[in-house]
mmCIF entry with sequence, helices, sheets and N, C-alpha, C, O atoms, coordinates in Angstrom:
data_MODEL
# 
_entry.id   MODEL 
# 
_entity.id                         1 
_entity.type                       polymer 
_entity.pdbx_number_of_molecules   1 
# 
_entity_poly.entity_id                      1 
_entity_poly.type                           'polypeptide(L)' 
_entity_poly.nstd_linkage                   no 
_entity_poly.nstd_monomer                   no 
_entity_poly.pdbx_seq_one_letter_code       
;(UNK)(UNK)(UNK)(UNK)(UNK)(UNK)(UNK)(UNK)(UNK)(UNK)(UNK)(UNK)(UNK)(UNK)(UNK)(UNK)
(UNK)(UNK)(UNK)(UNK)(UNK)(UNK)(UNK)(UNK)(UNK)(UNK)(UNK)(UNK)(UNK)(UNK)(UNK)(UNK)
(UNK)(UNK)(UNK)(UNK)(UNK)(UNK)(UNK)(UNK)(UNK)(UNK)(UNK)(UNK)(UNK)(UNK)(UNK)(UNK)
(UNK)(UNK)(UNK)(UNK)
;
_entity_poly.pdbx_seq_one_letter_code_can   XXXXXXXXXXXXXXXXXXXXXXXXXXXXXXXXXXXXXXXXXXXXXXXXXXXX 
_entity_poly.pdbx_strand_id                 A 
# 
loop_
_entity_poly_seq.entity_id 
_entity_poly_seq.num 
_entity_poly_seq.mon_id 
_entity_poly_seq.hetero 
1 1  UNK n 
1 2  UNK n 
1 3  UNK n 
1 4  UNK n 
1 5  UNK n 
1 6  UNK n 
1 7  UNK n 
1 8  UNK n 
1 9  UNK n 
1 10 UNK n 
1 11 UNK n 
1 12 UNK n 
1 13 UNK n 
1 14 UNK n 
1 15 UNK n 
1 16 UNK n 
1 17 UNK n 
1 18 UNK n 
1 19 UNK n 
1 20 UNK n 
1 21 UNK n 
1 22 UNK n 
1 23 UNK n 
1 24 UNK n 
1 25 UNK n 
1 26 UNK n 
1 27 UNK n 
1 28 UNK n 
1 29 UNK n 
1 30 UNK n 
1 31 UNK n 
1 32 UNK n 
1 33 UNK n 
1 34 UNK n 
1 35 UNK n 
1 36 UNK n 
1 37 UNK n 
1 38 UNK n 
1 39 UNK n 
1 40 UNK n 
1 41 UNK n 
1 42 UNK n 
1 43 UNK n 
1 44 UNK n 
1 45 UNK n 
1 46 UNK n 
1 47 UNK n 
1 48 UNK n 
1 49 UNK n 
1 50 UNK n 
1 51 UNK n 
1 52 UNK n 
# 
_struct_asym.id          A 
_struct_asym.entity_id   1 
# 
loop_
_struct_conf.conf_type_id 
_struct_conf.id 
_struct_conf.pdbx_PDB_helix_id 
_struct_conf.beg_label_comp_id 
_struct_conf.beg_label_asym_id 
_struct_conf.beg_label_seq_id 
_struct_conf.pdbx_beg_PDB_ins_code 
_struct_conf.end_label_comp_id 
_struct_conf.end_label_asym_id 
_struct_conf.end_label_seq_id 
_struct_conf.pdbx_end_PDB_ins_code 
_struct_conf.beg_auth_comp_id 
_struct_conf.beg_auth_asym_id 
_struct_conf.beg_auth_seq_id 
_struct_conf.end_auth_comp_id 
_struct_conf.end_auth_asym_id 
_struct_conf.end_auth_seq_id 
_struct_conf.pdbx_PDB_helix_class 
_struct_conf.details 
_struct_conf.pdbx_PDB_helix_length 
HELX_P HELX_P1 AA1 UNK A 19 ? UNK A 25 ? UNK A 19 UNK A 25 1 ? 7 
HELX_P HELX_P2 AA2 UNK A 37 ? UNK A 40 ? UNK A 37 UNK A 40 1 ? 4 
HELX_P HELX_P3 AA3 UNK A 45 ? UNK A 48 ? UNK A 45 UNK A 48 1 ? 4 
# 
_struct_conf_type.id          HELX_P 
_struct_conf_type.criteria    ? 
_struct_conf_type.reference   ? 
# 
_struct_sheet.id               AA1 
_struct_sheet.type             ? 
_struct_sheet.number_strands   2 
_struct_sheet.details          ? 
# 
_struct_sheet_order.sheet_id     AA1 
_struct_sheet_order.range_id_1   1 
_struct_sheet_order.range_id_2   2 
_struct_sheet_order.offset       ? 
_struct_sheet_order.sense        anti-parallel 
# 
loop_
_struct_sheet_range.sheet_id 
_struct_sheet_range.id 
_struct_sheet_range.beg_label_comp_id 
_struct_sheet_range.beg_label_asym_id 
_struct_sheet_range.beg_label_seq_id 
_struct_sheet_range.pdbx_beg_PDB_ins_code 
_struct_sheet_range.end_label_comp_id 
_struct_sheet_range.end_label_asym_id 
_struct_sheet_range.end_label_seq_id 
_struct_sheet_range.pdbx_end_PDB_ins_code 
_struct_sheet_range.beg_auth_comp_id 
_struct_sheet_range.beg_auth_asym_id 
_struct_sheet_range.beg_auth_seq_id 
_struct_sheet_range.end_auth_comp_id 
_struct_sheet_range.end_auth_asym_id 
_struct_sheet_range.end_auth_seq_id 
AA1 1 UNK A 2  ? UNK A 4  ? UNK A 2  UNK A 4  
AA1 2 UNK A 11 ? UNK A 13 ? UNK A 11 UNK A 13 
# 
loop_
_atom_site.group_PDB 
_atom_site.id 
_atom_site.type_symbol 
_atom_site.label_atom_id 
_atom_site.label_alt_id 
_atom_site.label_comp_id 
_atom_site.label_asym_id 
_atom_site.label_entity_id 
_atom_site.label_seq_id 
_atom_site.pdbx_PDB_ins_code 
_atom_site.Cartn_x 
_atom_site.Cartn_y 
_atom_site.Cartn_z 
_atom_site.occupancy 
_atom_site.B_iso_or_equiv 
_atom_site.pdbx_formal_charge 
_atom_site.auth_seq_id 
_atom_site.auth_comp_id 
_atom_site.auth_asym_id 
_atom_site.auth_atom_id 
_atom_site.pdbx_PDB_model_num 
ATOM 1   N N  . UNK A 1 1  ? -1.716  42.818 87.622 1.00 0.00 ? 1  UNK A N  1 
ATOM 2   C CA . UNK A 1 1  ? -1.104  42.069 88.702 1.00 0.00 ? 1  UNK A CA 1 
ATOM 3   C C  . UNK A 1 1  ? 0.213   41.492 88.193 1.00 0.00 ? 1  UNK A C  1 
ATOM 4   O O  . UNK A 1 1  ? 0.307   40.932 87.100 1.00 0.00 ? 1  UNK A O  1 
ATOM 5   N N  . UNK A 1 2  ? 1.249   41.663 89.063 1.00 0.00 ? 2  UNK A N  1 
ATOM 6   C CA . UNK A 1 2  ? 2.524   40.816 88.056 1.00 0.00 ? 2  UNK A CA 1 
ATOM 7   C C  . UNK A 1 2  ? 2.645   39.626 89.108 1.00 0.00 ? 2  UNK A C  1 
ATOM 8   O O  . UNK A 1 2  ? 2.217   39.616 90.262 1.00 0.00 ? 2  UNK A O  1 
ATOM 9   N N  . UNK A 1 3  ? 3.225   38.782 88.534 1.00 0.00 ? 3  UNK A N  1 
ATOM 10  C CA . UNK A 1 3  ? 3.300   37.541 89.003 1.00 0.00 ? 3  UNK A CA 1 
ATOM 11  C C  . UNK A 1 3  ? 4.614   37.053 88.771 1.00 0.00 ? 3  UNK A C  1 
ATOM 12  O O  . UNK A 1 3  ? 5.246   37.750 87.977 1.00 0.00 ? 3  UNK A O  1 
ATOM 13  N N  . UNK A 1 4  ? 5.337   35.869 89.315 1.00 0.00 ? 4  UNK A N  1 
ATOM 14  C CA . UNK A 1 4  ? 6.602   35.221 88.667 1.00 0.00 ? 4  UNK A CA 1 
ATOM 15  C C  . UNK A 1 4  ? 6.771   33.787 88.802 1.00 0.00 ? 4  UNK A C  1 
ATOM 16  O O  . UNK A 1 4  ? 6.844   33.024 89.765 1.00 0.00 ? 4  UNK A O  1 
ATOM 17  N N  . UNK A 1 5  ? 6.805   33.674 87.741 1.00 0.00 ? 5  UNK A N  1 
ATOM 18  C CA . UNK A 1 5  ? 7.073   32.081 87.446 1.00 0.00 ? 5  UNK A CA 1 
ATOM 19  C C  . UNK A 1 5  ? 8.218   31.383 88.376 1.00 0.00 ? 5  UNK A C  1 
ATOM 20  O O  . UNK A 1 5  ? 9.367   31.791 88.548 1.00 0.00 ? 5  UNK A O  1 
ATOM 21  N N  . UNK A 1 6  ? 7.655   30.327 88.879 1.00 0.00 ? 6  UNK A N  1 
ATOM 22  C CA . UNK A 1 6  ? 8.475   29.307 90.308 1.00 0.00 ? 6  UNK A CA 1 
ATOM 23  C C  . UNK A 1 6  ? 9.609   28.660 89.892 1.00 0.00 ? 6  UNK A C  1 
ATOM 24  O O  . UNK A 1 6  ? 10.550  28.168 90.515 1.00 0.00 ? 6  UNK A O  1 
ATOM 25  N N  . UNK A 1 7  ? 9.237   28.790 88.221 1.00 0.00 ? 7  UNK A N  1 
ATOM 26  C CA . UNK A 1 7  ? 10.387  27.488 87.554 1.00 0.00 ? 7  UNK A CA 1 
ATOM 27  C C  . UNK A 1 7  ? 11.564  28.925 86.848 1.00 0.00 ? 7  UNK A C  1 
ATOM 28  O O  . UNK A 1 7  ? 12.592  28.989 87.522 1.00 0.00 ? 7  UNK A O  1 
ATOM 29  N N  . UNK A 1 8  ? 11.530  29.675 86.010 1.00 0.00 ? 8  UNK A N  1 
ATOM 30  C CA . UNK A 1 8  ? 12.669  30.869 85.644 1.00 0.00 ? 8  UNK A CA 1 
ATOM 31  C C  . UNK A 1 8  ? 12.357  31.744 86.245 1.00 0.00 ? 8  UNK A C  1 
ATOM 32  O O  . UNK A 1 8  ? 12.979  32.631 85.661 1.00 0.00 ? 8  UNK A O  1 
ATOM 33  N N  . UNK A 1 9  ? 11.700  32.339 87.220 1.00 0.00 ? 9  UNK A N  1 
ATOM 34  C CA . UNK A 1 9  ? 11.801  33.499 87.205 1.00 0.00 ? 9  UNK A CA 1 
ATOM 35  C C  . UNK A 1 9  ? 11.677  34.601 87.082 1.00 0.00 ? 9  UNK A C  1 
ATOM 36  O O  . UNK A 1 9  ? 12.041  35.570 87.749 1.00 0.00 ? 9  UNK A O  1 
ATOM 37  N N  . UNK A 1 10 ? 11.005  34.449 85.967 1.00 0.00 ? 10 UNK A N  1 
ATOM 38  C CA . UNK A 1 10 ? 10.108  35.786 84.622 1.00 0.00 ? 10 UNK A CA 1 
ATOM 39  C C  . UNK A 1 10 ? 9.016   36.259 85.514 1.00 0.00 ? 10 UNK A C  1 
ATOM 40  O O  . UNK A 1 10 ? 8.164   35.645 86.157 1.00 0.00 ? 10 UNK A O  1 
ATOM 41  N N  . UNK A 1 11 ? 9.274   37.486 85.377 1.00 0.00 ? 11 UNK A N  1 
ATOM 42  C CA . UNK A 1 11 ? 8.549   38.484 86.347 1.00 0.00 ? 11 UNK A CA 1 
ATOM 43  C C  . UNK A 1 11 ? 7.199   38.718 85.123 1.00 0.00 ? 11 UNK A C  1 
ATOM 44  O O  . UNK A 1 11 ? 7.532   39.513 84.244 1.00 0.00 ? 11 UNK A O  1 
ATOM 45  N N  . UNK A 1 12 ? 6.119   38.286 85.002 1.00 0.00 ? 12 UNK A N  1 
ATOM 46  C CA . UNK A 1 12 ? 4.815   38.840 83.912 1.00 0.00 ? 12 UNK A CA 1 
ATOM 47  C C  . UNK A 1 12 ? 4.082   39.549 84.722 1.00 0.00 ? 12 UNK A C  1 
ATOM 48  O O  . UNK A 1 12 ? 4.160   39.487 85.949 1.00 0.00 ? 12 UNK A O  1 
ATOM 49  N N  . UNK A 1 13 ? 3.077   40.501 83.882 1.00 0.00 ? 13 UNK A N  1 
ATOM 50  C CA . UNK A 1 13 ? 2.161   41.493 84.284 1.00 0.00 ? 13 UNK A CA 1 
ATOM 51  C C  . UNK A 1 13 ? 0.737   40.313 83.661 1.00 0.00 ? 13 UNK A C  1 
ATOM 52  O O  . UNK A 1 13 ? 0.730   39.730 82.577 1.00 0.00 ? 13 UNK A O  1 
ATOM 53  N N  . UNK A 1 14 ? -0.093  40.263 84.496 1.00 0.00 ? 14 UNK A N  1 
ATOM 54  C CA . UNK A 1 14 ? -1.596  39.567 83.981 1.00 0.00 ? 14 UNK A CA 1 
ATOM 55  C C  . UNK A 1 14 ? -2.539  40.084 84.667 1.00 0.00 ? 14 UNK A C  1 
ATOM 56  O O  . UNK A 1 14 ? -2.626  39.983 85.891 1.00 0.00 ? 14 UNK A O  1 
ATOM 57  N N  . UNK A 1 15 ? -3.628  40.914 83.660 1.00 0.00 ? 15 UNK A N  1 
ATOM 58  C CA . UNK A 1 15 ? -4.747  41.095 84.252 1.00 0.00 ? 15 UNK A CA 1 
ATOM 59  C C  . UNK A 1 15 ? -5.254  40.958 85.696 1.00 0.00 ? 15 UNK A C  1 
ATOM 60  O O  . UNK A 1 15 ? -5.166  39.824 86.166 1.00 0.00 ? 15 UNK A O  1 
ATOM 61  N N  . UNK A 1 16 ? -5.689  41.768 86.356 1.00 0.00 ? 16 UNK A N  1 
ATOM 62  C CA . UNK A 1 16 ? -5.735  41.977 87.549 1.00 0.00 ? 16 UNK A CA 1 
ATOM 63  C C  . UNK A 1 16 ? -7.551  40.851 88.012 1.00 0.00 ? 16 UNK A C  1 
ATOM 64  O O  . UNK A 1 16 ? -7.888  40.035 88.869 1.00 0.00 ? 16 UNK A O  1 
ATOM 65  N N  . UNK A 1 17 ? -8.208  41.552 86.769 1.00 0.00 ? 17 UNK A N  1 
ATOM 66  C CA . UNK A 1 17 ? -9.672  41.085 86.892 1.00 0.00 ? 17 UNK A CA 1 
ATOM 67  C C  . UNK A 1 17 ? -9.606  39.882 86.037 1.00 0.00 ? 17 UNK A C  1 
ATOM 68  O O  . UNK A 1 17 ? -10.627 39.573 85.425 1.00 0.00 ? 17 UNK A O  1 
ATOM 69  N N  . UNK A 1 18 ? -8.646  39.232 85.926 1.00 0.00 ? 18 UNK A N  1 
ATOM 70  C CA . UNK A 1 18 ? -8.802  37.584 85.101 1.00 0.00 ? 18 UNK A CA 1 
ATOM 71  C C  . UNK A 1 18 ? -8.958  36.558 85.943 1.00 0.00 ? 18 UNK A C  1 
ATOM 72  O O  . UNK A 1 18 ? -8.399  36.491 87.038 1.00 0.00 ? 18 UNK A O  1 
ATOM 73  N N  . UNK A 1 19 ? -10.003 35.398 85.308 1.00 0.00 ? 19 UNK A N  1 
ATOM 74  C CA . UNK A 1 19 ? -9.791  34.435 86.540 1.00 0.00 ? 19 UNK A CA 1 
ATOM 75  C C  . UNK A 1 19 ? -8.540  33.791 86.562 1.00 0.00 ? 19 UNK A C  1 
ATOM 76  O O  . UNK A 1 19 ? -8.745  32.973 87.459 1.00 0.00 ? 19 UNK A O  1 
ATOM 77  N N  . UNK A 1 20 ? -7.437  33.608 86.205 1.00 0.00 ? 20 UNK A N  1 
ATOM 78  C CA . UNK A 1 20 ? -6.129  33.245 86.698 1.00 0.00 ? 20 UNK A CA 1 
ATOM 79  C C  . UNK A 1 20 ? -5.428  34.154 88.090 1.00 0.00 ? 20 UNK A C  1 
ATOM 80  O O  . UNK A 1 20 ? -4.540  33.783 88.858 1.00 0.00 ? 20 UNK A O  1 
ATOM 81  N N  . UNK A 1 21 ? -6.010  35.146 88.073 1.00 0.00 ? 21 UNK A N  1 
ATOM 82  C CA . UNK A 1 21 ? -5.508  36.594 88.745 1.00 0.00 ? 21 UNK A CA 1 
ATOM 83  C C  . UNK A 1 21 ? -6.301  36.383 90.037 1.00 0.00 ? 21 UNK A C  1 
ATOM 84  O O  . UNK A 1 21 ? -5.896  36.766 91.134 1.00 0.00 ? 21 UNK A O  1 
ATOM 85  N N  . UNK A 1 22 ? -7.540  35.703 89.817 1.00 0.00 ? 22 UNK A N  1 
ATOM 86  C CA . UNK A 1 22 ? -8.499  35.606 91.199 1.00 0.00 ? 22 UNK A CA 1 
ATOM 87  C C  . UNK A 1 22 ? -8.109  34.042 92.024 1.00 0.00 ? 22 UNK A C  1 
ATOM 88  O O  . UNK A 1 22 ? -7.917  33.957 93.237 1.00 0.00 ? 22 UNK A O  1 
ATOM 89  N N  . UNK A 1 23 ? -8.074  33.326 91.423 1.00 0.00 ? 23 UNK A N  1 
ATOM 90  C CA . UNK A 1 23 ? -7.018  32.243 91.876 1.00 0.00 ? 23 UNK A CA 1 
ATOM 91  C C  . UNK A 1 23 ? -6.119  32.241 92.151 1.00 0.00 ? 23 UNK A C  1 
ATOM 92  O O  . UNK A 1 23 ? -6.153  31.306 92.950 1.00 0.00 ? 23 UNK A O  1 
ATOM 93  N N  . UNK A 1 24 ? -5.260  32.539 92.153 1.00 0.00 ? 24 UNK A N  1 
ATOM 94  C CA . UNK A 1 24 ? -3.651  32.827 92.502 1.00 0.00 ? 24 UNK A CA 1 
ATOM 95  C C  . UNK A 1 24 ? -4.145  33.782 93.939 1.00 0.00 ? 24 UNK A C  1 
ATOM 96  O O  . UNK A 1 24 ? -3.789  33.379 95.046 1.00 0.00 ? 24 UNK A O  1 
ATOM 97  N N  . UNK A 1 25 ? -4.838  34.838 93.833 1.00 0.00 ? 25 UNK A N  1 
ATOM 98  C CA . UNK A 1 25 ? -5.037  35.683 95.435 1.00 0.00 ? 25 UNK A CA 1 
ATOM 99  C C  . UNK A 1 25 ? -5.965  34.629 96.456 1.00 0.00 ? 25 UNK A C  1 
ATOM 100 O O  . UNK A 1 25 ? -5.497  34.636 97.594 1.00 0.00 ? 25 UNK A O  1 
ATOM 101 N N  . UNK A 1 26 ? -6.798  34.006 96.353 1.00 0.00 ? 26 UNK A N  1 
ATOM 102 C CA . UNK A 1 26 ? -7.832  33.239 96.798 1.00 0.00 ? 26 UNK A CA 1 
ATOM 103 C C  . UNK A 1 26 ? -6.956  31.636 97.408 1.00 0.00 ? 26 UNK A C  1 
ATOM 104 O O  . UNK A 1 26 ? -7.236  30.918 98.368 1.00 0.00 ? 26 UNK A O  1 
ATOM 105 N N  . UNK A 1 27 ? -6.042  31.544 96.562 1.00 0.00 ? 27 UNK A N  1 
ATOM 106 C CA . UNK A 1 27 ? -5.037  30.304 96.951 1.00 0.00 ? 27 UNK A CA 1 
ATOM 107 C C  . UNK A 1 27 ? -3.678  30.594 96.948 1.00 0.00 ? 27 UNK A C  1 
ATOM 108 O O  . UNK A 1 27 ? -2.979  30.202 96.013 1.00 0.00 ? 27 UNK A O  1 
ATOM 109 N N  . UNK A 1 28 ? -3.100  31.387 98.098 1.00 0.00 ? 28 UNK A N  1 
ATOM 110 C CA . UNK A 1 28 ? -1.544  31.983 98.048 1.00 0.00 ? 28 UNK A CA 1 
ATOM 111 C C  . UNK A 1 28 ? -0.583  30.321 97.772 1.00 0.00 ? 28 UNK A C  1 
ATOM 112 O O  . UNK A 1 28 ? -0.020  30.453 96.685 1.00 0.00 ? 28 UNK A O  1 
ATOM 113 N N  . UNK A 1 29 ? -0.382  29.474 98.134 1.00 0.00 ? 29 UNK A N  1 
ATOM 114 C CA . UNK A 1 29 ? -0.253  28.247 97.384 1.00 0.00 ? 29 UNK A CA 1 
ATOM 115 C C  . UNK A 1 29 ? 0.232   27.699 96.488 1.00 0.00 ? 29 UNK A C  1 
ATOM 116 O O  . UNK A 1 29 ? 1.264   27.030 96.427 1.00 0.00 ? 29 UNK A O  1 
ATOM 117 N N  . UNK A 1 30 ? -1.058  28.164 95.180 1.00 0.00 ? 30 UNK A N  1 
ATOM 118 C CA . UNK A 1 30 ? -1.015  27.850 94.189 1.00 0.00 ? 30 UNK A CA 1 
ATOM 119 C C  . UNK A 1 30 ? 0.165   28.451 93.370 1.00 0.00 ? 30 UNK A C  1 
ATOM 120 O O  . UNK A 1 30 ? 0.585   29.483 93.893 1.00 0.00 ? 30 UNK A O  1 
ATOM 121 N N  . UNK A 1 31 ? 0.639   28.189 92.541 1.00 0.00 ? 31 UNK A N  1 
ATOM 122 C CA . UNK A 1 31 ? 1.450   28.659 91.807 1.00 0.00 ? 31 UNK A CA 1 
ATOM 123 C C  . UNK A 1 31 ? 1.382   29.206 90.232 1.00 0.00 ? 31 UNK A C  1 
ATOM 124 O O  . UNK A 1 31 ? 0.560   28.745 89.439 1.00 0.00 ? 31 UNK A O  1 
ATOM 125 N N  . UNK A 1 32 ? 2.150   30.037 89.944 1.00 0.00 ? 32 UNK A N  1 
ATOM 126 C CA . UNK A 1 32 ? 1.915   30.538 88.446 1.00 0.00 ? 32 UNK A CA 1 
ATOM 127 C C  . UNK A 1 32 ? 3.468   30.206 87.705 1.00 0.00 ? 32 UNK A C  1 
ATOM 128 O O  . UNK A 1 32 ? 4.650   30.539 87.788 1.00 0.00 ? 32 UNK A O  1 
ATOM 129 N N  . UNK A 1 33 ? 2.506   29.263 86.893 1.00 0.00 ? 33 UNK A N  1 
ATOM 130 C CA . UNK A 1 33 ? 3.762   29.029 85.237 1.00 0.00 ? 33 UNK A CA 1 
ATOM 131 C C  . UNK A 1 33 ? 3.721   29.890 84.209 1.00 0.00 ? 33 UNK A C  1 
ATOM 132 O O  . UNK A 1 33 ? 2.697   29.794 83.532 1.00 0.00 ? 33 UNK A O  1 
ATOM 133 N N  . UNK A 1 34 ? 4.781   30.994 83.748 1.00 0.00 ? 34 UNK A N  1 
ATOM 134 C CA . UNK A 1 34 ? 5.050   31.513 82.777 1.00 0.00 ? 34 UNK A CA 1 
ATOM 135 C C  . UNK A 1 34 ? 4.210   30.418 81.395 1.00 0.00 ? 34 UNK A C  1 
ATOM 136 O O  . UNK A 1 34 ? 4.148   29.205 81.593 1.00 0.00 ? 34 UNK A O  1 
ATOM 137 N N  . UNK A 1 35 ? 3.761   30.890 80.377 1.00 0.00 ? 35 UNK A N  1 
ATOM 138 C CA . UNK A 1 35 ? 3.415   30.165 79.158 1.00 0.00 ? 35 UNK A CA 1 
ATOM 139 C C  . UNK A 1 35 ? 4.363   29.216 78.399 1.00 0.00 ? 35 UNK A C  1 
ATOM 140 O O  . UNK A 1 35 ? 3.959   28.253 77.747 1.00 0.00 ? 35 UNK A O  1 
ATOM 141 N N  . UNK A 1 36 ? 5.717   29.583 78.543 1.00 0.00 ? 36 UNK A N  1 
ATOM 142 C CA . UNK A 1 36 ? 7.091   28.437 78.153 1.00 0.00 ? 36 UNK A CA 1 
ATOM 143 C C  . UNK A 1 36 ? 6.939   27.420 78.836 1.00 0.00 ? 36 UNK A C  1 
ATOM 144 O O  . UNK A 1 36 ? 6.694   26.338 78.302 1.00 0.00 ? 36 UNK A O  1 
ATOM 145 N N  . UNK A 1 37 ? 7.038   27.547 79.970 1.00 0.00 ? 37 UNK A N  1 
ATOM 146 C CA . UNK A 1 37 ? 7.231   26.605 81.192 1.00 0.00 ? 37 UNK A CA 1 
ATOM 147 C C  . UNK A 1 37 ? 5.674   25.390 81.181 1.00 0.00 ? 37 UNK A C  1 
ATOM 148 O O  . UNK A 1 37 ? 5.504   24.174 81.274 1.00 0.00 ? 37 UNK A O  1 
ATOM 149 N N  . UNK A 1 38 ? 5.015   26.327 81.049 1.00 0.00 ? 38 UNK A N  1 
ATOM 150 C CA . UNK A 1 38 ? 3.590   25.667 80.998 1.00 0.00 ? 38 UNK A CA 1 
ATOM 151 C C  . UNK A 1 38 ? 3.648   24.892 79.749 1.00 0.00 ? 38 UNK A C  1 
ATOM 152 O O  . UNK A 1 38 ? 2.538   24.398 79.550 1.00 0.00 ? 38 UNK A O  1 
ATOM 153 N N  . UNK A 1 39 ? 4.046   24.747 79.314 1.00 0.00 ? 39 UNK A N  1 
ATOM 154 C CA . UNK A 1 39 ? 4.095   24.486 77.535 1.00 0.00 ? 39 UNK A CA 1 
ATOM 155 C C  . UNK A 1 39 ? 5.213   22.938 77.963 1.00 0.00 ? 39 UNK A C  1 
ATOM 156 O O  . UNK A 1 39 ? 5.008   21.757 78.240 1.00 0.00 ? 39 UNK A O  1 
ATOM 157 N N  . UNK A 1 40 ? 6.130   23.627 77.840 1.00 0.00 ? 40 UNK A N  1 
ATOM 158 C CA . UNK A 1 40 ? 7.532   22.836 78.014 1.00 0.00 ? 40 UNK A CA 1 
ATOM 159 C C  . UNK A 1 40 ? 7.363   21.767 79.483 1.00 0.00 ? 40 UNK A C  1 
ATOM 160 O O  . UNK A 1 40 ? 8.346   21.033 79.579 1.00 0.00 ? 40 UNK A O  1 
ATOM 161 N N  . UNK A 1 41 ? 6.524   21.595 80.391 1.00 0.00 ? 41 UNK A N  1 
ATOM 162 C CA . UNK A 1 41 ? 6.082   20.431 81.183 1.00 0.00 ? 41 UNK A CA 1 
ATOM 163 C C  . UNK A 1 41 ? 5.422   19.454 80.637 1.00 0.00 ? 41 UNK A C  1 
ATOM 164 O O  . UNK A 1 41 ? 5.657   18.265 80.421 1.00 0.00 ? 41 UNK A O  1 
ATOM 165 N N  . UNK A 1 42 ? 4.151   20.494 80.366 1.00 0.00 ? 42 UNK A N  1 
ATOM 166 C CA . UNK A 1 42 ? 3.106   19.669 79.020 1.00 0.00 ? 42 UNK A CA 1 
ATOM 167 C C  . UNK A 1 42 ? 3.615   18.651 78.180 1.00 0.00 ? 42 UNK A C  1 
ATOM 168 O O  . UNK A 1 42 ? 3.192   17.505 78.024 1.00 0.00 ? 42 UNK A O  1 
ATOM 169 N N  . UNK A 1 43 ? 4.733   19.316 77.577 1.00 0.00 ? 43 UNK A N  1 
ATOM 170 C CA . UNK A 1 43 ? 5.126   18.534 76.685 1.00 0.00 ? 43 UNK A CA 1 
ATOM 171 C C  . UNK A 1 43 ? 6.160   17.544 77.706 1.00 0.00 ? 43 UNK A C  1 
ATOM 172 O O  . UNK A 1 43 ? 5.962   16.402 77.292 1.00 0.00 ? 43 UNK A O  1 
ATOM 173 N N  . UNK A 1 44 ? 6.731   17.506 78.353 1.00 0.00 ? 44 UNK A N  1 
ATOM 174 C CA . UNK A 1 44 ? 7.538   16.233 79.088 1.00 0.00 ? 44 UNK A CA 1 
ATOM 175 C C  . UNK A 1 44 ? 6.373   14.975 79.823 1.00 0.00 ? 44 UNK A C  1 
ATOM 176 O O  . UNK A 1 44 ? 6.602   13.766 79.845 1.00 0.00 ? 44 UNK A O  1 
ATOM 177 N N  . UNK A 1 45 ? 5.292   15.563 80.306 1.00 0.00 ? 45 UNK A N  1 
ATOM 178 C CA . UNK A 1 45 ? 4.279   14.654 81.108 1.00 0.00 ? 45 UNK A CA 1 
ATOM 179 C C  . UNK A 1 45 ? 3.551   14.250 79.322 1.00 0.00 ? 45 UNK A C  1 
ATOM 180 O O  . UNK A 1 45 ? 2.732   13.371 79.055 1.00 0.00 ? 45 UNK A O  1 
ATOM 181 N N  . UNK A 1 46 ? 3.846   14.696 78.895 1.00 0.00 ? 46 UNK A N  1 
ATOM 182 C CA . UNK A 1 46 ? 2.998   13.465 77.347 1.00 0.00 ? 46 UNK A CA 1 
ATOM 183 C C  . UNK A 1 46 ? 4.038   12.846 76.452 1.00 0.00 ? 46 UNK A C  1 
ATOM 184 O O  . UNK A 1 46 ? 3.804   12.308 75.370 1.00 0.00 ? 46 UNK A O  1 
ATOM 185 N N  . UNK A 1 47 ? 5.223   12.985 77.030 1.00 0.00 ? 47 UNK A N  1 
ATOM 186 C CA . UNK A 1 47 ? 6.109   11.825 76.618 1.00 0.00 ? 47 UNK A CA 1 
ATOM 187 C C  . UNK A 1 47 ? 6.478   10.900 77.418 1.00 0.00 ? 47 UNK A C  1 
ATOM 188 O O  . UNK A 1 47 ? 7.010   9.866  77.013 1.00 0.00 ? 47 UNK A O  1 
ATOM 189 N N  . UNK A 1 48 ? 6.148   11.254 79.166 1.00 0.00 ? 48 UNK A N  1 
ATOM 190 C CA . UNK A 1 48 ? 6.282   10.412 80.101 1.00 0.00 ? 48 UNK A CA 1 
ATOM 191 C C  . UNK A 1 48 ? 5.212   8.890  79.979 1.00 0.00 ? 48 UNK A C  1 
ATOM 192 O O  . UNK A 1 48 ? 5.394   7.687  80.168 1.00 0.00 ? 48 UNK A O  1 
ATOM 193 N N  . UNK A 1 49 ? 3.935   9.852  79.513 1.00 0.00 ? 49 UNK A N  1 
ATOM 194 C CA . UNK A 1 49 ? 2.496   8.712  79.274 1.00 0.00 ? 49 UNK A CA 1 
ATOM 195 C C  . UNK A 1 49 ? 2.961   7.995  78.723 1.00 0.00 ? 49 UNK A C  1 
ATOM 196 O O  . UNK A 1 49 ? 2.938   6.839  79.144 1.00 0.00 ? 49 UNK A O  1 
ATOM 197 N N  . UNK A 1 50 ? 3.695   8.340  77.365 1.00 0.00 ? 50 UNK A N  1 
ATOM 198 C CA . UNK A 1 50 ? 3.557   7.865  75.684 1.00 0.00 ? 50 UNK A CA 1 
ATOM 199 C C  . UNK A 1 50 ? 4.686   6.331  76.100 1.00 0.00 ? 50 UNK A C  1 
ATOM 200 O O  . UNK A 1 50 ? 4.821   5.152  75.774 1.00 0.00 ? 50 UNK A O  1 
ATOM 201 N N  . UNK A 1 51 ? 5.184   7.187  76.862 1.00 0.00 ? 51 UNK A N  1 
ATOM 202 C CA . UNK A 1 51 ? 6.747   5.561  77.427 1.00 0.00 ? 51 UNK A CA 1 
ATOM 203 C C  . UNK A 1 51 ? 5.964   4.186  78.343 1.00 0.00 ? 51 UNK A C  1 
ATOM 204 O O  . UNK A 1 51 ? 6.306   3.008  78.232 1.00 0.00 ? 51 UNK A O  1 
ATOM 205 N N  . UNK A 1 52 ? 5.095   4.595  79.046 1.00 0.00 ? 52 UNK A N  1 
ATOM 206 C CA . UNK A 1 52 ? 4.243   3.430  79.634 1.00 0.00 ? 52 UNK A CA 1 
ATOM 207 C C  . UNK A 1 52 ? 3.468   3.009  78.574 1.00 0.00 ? 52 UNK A C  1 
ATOM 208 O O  . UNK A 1 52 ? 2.672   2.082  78.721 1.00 0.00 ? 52 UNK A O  1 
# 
């Protein structure tokens, strides 16, 4: 299944039969983060905590 990340762009190929792959069809909605992006939020929302 290819998919593309909401935040760059990056067109990825992921398993068709993965549960990330069955979520994303089941919730048109939802959205898919490339692994950078997913990473690189992560890391801004635990420096956002760390400041309160």
């Amino acid at each position: 299944m290819r998919v593309k990340c909401v935040l760059c762009d990056n067109v990825e190929k992921i398993e068709s039969f993965s549960l990330e792959a069955k979520q994303l069809r089941k919730r048109r909605k939802q959205t898919y983060l490339c692994p950078n992006c997913y990473e690189r939020i992560g890391k801004q929302i635990v420096e956002k905590k760390s400041r309160n």
